[in-house]
LUMVO-539142 format. One record per residue: x, y, z of N, C-alpha, C, O, CB in turn. Coordinates in steps of 0.001 Angstrom, whole numbers, plus 500000, padded with zeros to 6 digits. Last residue first. Glycine has a CB too. Example, Ala and Ser with C-alpha at 12.3 -4.5 7.8 and 13.67 -1.06 7.14 Angstrom:
# LUMVO-539142
<<512850 497750 507080> <513670 498940 507140> <512900 500030 507870> <513409 501138 508039> <514084 499402 505725>>
<<513190 494310 507800> <512300 495500 507800> <513200 496700 507800> <514236 496681 508465> <511308 495527 509046>>
# end
This chain:
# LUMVO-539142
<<706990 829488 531815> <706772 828903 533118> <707575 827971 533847> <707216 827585 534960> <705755 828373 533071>>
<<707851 832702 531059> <708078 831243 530693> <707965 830586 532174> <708507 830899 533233> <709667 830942 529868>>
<<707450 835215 528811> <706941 834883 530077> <707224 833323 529584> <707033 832794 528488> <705254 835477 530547>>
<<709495 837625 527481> <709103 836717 527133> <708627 835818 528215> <709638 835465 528821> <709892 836343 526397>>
<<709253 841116 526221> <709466 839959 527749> <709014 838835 526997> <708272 838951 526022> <708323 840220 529467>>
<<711398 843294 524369> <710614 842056 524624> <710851 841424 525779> <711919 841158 526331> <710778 841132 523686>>
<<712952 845771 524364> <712004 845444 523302> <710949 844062 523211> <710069 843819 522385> <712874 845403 522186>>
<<714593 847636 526036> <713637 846713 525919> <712915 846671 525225> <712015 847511 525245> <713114 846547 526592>>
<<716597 849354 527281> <716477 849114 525440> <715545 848326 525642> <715776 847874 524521> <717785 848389 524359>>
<<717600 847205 529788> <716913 848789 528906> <717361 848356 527713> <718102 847479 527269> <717603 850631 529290>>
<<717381 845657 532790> <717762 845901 531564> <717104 847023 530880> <716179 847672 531368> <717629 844811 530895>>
<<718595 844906 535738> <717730 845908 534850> <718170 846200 533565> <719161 846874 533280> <717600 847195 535445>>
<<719682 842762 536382> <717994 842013 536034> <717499 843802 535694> <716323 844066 535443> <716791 840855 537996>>
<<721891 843365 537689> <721865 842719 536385> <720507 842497 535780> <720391 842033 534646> <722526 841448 536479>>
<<720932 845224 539805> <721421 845276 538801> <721498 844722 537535> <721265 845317 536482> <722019 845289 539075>>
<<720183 842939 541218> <719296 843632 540638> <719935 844574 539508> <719424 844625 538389> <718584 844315 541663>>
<<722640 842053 542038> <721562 841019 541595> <720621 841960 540918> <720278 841548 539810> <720808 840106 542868>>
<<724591 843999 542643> <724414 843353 542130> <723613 843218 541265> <723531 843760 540163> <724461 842909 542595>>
<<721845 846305 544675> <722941 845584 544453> <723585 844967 543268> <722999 845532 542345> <722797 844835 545090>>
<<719629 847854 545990> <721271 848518 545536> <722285 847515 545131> <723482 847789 545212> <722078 849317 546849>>
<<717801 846477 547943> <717310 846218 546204> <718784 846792 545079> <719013 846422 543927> <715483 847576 545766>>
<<718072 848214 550089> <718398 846511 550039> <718950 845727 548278> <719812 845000 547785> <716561 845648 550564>>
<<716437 850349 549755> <718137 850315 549995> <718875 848896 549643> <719945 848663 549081> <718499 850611 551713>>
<<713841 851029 548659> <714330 849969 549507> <715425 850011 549005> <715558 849738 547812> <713726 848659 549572>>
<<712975 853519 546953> <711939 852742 548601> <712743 851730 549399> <712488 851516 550584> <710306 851594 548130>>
<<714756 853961 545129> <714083 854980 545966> <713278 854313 546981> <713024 854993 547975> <713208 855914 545152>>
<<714615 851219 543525> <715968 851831 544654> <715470 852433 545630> <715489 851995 546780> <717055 852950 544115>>
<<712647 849654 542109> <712321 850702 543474> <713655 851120 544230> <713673 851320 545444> <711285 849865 544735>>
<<714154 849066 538973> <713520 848712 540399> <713438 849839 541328> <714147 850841 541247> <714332 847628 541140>>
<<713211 849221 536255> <713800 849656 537067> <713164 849298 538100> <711945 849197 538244> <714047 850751 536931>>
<<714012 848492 532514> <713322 847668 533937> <713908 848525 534829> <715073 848822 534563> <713751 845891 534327>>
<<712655 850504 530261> <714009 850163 530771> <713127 849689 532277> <712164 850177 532869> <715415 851675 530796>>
<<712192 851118 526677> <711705 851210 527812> <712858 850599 528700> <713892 850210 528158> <710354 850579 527865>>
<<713442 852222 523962> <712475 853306 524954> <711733 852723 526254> <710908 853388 526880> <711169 853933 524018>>
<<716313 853975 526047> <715034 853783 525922> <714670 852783 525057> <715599 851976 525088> <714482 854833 525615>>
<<718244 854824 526744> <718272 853922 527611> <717136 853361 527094> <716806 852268 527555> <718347 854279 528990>>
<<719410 857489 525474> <719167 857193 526964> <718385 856479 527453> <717702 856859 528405> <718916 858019 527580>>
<<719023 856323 523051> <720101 857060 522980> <720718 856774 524851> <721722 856248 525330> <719588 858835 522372>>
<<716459 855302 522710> <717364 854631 522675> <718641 855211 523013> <719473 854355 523316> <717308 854141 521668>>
<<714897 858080 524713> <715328 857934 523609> <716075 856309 523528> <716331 856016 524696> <716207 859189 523370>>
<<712207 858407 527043> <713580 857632 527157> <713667 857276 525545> <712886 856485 525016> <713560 856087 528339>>
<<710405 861548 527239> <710240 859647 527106> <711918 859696 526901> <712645 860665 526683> <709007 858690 525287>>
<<710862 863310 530470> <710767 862925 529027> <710829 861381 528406> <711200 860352 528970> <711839 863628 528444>>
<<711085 862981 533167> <709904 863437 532386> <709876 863814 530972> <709016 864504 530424> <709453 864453 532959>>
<<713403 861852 533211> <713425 863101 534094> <711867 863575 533145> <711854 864629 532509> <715214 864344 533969>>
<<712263 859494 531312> <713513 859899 532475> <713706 860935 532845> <714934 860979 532763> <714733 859708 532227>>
<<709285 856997 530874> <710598 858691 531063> <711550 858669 532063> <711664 858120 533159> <709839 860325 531585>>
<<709163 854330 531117> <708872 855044 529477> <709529 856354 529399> <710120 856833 528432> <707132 855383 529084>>
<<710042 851573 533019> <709945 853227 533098> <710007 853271 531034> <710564 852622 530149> <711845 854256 534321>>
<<708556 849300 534074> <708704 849927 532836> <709209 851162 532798> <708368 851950 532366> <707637 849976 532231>>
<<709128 849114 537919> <708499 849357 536628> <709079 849525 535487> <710237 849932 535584> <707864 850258 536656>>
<<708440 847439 540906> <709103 847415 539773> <708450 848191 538632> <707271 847948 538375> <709305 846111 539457>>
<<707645 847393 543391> <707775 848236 542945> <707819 848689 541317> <707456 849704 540723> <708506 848359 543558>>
<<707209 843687 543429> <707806 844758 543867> <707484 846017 543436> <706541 845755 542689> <708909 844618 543710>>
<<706426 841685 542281> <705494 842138 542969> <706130 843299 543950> <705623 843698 544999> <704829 840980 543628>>
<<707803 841503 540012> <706981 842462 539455> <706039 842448 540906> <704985 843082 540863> <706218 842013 537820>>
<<709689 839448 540799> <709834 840397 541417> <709109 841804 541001> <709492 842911 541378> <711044 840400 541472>>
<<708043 836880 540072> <708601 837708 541187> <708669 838910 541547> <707964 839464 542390> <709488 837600 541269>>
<<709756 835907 538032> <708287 837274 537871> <707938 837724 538997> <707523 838878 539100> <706702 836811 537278>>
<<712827 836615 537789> <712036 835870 538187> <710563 837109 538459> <710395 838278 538805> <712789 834993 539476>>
<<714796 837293 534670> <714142 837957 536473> <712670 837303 536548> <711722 837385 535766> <713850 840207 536638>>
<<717029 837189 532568> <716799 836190 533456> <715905 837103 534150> <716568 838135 534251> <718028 835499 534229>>
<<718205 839017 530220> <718514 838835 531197> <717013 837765 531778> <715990 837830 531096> <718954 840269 531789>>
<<719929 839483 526934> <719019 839382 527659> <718893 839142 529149> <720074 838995 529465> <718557 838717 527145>>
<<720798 841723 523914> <720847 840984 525072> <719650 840610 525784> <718549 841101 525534> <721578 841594 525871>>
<<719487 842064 521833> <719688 840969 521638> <719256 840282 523387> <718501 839462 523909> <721229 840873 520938>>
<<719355 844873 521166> <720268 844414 520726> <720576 842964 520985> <721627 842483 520561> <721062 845154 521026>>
<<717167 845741 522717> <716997 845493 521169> <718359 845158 520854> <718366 845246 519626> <716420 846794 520229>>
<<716765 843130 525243> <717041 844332 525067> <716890 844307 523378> <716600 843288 522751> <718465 844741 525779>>
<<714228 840945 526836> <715254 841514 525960> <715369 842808 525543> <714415 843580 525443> <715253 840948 524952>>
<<713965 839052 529670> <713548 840873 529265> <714701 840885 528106> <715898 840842 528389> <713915 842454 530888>>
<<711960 836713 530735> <713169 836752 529908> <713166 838068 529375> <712292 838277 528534> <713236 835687 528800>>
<<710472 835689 533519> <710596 836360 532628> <712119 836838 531660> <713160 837252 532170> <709974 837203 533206>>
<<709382 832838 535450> <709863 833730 534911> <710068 834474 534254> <709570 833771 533375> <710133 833715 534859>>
<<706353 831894 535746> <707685 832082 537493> <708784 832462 536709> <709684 832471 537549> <708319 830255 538736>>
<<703671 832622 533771> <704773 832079 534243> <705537 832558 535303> <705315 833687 535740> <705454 831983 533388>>
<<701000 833969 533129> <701365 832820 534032> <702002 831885 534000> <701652 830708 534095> <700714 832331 534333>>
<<699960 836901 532059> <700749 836103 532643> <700808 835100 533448> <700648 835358 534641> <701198 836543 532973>>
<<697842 838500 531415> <697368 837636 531634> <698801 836563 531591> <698649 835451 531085> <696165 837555 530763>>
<<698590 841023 530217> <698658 840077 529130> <697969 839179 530051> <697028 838789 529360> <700145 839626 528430>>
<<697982 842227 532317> <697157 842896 530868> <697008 841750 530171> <695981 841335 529634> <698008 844105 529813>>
<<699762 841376 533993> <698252 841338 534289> <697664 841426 533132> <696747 840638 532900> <697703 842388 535173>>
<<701766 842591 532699> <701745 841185 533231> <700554 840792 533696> <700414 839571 533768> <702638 840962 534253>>
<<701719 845254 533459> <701948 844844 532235> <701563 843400 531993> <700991 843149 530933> <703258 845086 531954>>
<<701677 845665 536551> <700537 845740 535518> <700808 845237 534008> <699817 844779 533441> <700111 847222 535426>>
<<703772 844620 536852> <702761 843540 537390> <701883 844140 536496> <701288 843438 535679> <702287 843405 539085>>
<<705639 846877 536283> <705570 845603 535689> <704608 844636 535891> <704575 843727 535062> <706537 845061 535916>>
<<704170 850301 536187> <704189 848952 536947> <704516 847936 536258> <703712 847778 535339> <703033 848583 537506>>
<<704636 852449 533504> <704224 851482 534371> <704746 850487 535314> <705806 849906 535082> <703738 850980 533820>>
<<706769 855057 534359> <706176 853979 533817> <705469 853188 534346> <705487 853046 535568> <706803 853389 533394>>
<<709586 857056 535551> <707882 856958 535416> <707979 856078 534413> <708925 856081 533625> <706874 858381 535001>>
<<712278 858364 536979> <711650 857428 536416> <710563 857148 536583> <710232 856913 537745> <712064 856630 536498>>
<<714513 861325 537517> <712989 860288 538052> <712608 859497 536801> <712649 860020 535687> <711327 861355 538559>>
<<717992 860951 539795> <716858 861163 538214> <715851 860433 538441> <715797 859400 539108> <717403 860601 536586>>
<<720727 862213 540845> <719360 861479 540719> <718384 861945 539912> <718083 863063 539493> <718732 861382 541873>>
<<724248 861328 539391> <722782 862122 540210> <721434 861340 540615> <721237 860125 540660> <722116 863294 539164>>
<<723536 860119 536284> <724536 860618 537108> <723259 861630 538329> <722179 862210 538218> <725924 861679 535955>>
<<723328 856051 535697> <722735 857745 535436> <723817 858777 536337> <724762 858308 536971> <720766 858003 536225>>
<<723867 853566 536080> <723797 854282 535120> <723225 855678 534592> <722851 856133 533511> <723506 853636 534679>>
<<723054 853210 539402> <724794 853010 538575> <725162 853667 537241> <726254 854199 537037> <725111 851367 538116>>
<<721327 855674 540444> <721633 854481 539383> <722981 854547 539398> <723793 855472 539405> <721047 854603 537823>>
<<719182 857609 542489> <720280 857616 541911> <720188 855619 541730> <719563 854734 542314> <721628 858553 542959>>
<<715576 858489 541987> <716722 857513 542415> <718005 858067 542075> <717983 859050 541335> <716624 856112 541742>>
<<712099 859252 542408> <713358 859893 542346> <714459 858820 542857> <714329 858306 543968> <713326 861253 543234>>
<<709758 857706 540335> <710410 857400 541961> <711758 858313 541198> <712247 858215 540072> <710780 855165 542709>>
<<706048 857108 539509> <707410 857765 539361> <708424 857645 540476> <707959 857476 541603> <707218 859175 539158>>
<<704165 854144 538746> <704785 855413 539153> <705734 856187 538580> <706198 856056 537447> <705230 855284 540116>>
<<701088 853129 537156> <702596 852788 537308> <702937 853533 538702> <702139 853537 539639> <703611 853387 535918>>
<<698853 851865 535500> <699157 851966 536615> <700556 851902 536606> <701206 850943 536189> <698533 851147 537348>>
<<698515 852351 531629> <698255 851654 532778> <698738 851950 534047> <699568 852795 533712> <698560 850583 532593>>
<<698881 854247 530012> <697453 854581 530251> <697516 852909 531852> <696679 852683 532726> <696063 854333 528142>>
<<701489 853678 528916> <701704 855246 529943> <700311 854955 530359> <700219 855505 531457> <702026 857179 529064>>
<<701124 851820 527050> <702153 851071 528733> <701604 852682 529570> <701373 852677 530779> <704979 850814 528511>>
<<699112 852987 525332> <699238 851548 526011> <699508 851414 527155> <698802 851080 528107> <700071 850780 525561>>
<<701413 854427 524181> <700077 855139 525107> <699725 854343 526310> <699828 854558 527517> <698580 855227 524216>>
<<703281 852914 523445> <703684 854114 524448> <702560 854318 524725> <702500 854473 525945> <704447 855408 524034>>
<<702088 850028 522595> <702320 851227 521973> <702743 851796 523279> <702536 851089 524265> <701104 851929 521132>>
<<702265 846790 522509> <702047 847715 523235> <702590 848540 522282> <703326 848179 521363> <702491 847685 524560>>
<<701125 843361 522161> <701793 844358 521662> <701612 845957 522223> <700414 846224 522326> <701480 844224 520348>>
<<701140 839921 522390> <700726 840847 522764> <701617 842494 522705> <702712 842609 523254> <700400 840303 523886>>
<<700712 836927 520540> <701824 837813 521010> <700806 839341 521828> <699625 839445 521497> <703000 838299 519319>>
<<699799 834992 518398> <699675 834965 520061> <700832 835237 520388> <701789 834481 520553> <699249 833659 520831>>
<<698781 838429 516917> <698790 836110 516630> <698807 835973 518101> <698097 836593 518893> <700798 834877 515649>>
<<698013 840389 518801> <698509 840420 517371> <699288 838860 517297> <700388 838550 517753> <699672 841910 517064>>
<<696864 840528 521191> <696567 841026 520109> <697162 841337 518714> <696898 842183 517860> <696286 841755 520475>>
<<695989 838493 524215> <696945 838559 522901> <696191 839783 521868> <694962 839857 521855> <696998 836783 522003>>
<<696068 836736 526392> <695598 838008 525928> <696219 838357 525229> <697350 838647 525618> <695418 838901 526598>>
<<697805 834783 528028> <696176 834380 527875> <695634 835570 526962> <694451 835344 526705> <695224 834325 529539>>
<<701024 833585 528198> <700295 834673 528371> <698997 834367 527646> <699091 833679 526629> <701012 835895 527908>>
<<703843 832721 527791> <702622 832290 528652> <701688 832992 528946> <701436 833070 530149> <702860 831926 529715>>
<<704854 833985 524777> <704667 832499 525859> <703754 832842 526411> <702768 833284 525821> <705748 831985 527003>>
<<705538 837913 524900> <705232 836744 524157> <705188 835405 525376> <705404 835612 526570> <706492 836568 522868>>
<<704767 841219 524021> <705175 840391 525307> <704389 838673 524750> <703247 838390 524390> <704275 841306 527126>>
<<706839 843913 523060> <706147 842569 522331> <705909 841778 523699> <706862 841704 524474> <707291 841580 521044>>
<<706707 847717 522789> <707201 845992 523563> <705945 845440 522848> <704885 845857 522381> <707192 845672 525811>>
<<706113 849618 521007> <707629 849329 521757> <708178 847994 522564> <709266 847486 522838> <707745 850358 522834>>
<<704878 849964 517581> <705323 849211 518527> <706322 849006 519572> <707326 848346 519303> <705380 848614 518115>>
<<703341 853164 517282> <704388 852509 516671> <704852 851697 517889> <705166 852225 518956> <705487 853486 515984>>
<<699769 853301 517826> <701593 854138 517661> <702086 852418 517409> <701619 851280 517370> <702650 855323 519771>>
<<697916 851648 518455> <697632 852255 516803> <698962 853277 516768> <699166 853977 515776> <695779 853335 516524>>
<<697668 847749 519362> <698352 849589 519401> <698036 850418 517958> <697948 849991 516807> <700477 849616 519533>>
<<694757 846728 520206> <695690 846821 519110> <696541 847982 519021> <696134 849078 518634> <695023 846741 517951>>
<<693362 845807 523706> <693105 846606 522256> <695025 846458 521232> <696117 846149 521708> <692521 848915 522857>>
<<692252 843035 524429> <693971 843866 524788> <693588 844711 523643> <693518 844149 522550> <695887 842814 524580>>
<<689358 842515 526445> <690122 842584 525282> <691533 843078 525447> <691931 843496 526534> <689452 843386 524370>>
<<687702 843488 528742> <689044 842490 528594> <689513 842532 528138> <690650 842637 528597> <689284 841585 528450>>
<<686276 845439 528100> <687329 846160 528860> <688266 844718 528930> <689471 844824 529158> <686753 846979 530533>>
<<684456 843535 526440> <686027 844679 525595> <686655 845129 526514> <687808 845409 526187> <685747 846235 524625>>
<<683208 842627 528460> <684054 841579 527354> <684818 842315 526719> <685911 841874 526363> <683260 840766 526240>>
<<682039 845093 529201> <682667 844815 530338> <683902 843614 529716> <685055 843535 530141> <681459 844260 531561>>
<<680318 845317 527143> <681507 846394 527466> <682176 845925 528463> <683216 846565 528620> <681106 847824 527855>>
<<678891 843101 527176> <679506 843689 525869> <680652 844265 526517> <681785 843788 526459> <678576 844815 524963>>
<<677100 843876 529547> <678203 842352 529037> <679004 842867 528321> <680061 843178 528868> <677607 840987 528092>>
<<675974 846051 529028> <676681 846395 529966> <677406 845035 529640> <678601 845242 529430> <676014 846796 531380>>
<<674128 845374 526838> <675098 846034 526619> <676792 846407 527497> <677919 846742 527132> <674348 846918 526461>>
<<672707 843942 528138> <673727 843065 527324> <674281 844019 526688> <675064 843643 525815> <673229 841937 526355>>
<<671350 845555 530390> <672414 844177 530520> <673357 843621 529823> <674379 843050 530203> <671906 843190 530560>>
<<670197 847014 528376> <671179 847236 529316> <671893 846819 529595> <673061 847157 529401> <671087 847357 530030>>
<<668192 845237 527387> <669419 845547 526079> <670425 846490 527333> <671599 846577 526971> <668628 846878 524165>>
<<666541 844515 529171> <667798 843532 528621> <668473 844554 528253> <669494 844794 528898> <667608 842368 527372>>
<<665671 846930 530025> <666712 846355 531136> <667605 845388 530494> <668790 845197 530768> <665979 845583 532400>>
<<663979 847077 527971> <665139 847940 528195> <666388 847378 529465> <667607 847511 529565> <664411 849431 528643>>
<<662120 845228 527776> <663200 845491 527219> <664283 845942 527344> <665367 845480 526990> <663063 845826 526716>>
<<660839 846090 530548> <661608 844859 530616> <662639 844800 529478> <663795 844466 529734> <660668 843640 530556>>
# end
């Protein structure tokens, strides 16, 4: 009978840390701040490159307005990022490290959408775009080629900010 407790409450234990947001131990690339339930550093949530590469993403061969040709992009999933933290706002504010910013309704993380961290299978320098950059599913839906999405991909990303 002992043993079944200390099973149990071991198996609690571990199942209360697979919640946790562990603490990046690389060097910080996104901050994800507001509406968010999971935090690990005050009430902000912080990612390392391992971090964003150890969650669910893809890769998708595309051509871009900003690339030449086609080129593959890998990263996580944005919904997964947004899950981690425990998001629950209807928008997101993606800043770049230079300031800029753009508007994209959270929405549209139920798309395809991802973090990309590489670009032809290397991580994404600031130089090329890095180190992380919103990309949408071009490669699956033709529709998504426009404009509007355009403007909602930003790079250089250094912060979402979730706002309800």
């Amino acid at each position: 009978m002992k043993s079944i407790l200390v099973a149990l409450l071991a198996s609690a234990l571990t199942a209360t840390a697979a919640l946790a947001l562990d603490a990046p131990t690389g060097p910080v690339v996104l901050t994800v701040k507001g509406s968010i339930s999971n935090t690990n550093a005050g009430d902000t949530a912080q990612f390392d490159l391992a971090m964003l590469e150890a969650l669910k993403g893809r890769k998708g061969e595309m051509e871009t307005p900003w690339t030449e040709g086609k080129v593959t992009f890998e990263g996580p999933f944005l919904r997964e990022v947004l899950s981690a933290v425990g998001a629950t706002g209807a928008n997101l504010k993606v800043r770049a490290l230079n300031d800029y910013a753009a508007e994209v309704p959270a929405e549209d993380a139920k798309l395809e959408t991802i973090l990309a961290t590489k670009l032809d299978g290397k991580p994404m320098s600031v130089r090329d775009k890095g180190p992380l950059m919103l990309v949408y599913p071009f490669d699956l839906d033709a529709d998504l080629y426009n404009e509007k999405y355009f403007s909602r991909s930003v790079w250089q990303i250094k912060e979402i900010e979730v706002i309800k």
